[in-house]
N, C-alpha and C positions, 0 to 999 in steps of 0.2 A: 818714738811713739808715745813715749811720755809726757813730753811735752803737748800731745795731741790731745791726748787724755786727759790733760787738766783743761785744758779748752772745751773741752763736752763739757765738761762738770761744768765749769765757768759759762755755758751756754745754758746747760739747766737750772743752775742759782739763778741766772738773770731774767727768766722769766719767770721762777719761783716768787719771786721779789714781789710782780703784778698780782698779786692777793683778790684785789676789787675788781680785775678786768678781767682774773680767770672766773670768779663768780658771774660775771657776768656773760662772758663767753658759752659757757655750762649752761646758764639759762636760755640763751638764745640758740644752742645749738639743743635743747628739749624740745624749747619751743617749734622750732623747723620741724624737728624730729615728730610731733604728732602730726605737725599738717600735713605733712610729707606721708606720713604712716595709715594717716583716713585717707587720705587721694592715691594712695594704693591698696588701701583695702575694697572703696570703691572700684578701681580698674581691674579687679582680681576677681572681686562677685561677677564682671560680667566678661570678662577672659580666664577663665582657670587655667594654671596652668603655665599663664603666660612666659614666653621666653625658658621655657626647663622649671620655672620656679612655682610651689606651691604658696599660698597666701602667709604661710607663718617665716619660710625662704624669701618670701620679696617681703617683707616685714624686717627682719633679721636685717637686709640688706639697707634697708633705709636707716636703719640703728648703726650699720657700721660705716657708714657713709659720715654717719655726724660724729663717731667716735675718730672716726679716720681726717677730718676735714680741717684741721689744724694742724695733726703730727703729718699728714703728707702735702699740706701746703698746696689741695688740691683748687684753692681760689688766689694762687699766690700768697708771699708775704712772707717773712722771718726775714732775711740778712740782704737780700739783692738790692733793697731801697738801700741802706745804706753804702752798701759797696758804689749803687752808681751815684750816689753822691760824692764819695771819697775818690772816683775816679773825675765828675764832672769838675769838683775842687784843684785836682792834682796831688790831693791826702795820697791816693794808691800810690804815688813815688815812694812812701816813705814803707810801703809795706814791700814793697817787689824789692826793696834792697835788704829787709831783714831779714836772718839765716832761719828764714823759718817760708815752709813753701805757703803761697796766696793760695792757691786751691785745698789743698789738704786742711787747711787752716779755717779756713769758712765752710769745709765740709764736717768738720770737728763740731764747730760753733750747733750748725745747723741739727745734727745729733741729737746732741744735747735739748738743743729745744723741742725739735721732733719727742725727745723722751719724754719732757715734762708736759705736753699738750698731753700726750697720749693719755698717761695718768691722770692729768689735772682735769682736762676737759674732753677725753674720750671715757673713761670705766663711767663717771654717773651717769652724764645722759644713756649707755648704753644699760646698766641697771635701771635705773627708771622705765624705758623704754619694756624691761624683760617684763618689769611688774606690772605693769599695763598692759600687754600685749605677749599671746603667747609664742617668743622669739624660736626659735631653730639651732639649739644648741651642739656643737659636735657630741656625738656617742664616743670615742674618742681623746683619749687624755695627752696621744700623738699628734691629737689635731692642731692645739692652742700652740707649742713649738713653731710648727710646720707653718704654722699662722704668723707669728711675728715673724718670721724669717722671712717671710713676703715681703708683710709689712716694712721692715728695717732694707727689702731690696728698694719697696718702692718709693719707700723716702730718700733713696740715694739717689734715684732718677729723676725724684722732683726734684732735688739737689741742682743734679746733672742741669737740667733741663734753666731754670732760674740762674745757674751760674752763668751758661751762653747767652743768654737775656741781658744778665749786669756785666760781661764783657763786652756786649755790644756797643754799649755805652763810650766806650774808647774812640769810635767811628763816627757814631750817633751822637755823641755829648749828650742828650737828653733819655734818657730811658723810659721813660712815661709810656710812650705810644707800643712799647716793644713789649713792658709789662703787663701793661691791658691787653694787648693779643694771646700773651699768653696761659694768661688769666683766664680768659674767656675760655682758650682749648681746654685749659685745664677742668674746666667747670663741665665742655662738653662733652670731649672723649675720654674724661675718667668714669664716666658711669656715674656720677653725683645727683645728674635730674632721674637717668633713668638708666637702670642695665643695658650695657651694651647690647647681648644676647636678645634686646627686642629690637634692634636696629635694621631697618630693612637690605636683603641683599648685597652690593658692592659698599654701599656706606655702614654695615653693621661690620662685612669683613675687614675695609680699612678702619675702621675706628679701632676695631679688637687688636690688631695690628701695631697701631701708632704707639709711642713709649708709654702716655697718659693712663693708657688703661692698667698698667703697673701700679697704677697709683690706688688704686679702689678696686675696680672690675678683679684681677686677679687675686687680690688679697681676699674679696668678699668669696669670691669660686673658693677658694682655698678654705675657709671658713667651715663655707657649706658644705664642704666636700663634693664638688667636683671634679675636684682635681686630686687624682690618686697615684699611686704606683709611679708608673713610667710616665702620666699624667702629671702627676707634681712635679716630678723631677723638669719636665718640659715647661711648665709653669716657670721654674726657678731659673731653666735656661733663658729664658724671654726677658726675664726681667733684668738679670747679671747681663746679658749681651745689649741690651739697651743702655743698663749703666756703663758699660762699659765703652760705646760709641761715644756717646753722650760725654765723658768723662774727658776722651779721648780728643774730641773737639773742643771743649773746653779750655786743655791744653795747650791744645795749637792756638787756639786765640790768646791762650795767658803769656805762649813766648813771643806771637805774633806782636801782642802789647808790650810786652818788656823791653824789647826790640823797639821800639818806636817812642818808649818813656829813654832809653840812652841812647838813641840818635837826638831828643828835641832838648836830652839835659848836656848832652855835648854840646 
């Protein structure tokens, strides 16, 4: 596990390193953040109420959308471009033989980044956002815990999820088309344009459903509070049993590949 451990870190230095991109990220994820923040204060003057949420709760919501939208990779991006690069090269031969496991290993990396986004480029936009706007803070000091621990489930799902993406690559050679799909889910049924909870009917119940919404939608209910008691705990099981599938297929694809890099290096 040690060795896993210095692989976070070694994921968090390296994006520590981009100085001028996280400044610039920080400003663009403000930027959103108010446009995003007026076109829901508009929709709330004329539906109060909307989806369970009052105006300073769907505020809140847009605020943790941006603080969230890098550490859970809910538009793609962190490590899958490179992996399906290193798989379209045939680099991955040289990682599936090293005593060290391919998934665990890029789950590590990914951590780590996940951590520094969080910090770097989720806390300002989301204080800017408070002092402009008055956000929906937990009464609460059990809340902010119960909150990362969402958080840290849903980043393992976006893991999950972008891992089966860049193993695909093994079959597909080209991953482009398989990232943008799941880019785009990722964008829809995490709740990022709009809470799930205003989703009409059978499309609001499968969205809530699908792994995505682990990625925002639960962490933001969790937030708000929500999700309580025997509630949170249900929250927490939704999100571990998603990574856990998710994980789990992952795997099978990574022995499935292993298996087919020593049949083609025989």
């Amino acid at each position: 596990m040690r060795l896993y451990a210095v692989v976070a870190a070694g994921g968090f230095r390296r994006y520590a390193t981009y100085r001028t991109a996280t400044a610039a990220g920080v400003f663009t994820n403000t930027v959103f953040g108010f446009i995003m923040a007026y076109t829901y204060i508009a929709l709330w003057d004329v539906r109060p109420q909307l989806g369970g949420y009052d105006t300073s709760q769907a505020l809140t919501y847009v605020w943790l959308g941006q603080a969230l939208l890098m550490s859970s990779a809910l538009m793609g991006g962190g490590f899958e471009s490179e992996l399906v690069e290193r798989i379209r090269t045939g680099d991955v031969a040289v990682d599936l033989y090293r005593p060290a496991d391919l998934q665990l290993w890029w789950l590590a990396a990914d951590l780590g980044r996940a951590a520094f986004h969080l910090l770097g480029r989720g806390v300002v936009p989301m204080l800017l956002g408070a002092l402009a706007f008055d956000l929906a803070f937990p009464g609460s000091l059990w809340t902010w815990p119960a909150f990362l621990l969402s958080v840290f489930l849903g980043v393992v799902v976006s893991f999950a999820i972008r891992y089966l993406v860049a193993m695909s690559a093994f079959w597909l050679l080209d991953g482009a088309g398989a990232m943008q799909m799941a880019m785009l889910a990722g964008l829809f049924f995490s709740g990022m344009l709009l809470p799930l909870n205003l989703f009409p009917g059978l499309l609001g119940e499968v969205a809530r459903a699908l792994p995505w919404s682990s990625l925002l939608q639960v962490p933001a209910d969790v937030f708000l509070g929500k999700h309580t008691g025997w509630g949170l705990v249900q929250a927490y099981v939704f999100q571990a049993g998603w990574a856990v599938v998710l994980l789990g297929a992952g795997r099978l694809l990574q022995t499935a590949a292993t298996r087919r890099v020593v049949v083609q290096g025989g």
